[in-house]
Structure formats: C-alpha cells, structure tokens
C-alpha positions in Angstrom: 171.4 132.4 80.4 172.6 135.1 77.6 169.7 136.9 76.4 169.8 138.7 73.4 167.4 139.4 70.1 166.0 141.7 67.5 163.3 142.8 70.3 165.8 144.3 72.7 167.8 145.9 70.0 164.0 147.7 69.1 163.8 149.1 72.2 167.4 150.2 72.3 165.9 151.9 69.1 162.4 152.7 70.9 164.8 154.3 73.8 166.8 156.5 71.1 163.3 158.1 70.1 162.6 158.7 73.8 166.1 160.7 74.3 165.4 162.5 70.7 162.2 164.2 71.8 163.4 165.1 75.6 167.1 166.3 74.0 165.2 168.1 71.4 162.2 169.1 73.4 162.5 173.0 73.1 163.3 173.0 69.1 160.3 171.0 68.9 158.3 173.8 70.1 157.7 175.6 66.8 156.9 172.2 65.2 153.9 170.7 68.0 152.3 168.4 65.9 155.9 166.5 64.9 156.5 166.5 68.8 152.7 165.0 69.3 153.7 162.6 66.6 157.0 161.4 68.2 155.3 161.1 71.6 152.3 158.9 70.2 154.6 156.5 68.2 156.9 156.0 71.5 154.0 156.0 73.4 152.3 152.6 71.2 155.5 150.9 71.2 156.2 150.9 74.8 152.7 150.0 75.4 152.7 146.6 72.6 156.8 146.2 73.8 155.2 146.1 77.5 152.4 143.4 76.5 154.8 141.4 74.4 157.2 141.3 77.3 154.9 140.0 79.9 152.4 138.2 78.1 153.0 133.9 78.8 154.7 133.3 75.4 156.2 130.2 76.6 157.4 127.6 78.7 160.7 127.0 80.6 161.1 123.9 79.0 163.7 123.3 76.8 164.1 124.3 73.3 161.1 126.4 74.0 161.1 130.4 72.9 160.0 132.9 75.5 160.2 136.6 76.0 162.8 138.3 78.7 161.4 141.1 80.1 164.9 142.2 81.9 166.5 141.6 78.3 164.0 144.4 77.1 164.7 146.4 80.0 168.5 146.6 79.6 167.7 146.9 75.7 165.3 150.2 76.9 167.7 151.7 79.0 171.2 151.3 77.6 169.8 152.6 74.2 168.6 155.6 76.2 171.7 156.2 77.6 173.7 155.8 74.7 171.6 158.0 72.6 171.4 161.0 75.5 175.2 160.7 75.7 175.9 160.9 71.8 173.3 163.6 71.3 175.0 165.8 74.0 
C-alpha cells in the first residue's frame, strides 16, 4: 500500500527545521533566544507528530483513514537529508 499525505510532507518540513538549527548551530550563537525558539517549535511538533502517528485513528477496514507511522518516518528523514545536503 502507497502511503503518501500532507502529514509526511510536514515532517519532511519539520525535518528541514531540524537540519536548519544543527547546520546553522554556531551562527545561532549570537542570537540564543531565536535558537531556543527553533528548538521549542521542532521540539512541539515532533511531540503532537509522534501522538498523531501512534494514536488508534482507525481501522484496517476498508475505506477507512488511518495514520502510517513509517510514512511519517520516511517523510522525517528524507526531508532531513535533503535539507542537510542542499544547505551544505
């Protein structure tokens, strides 16, 4: 089954922040509370991404709508990678 969405295209975005504040971590040092800002907002959506992911949202029945964690996953991690590579 082919799983695709907005919500793993979020976390490809989610990701992106995550590779922006460890590419950038030293020019962040004379701005703190920015850095403190990016970490928190990363931080919350992981968390709510996490709970979404693995909360019983539905059935395997068909026509039914549920969540795939591993599509979130791959969403998380290829947008990390893509974003460490084209910020390098």
């Amino acid at each position: 089954m082919i799983s695709v969405g907005a919500s793993t295209s979020i976390l490809g975005l989610v990701a992106t922040l995550i590779a922006l504040v460890i590419v950038n971590w030293r020019a962040l040092d004379t701005q703190p509370e920015v850095r403190c800002y990016l970490i928190i907002v990363v931080v919350f959506l992981l968390l709510m991404s996490i709970l979404f992911s693995l909360s019983p949202s539905g059935s395997t029945m068909k026509g039914e709508i549920s969540t795939d964690f591993f599509a979130h996953l791959g969403g998380l991690l290829i947008g990390f990678f893509f974003a460490c590579y084209v910020m390098v």
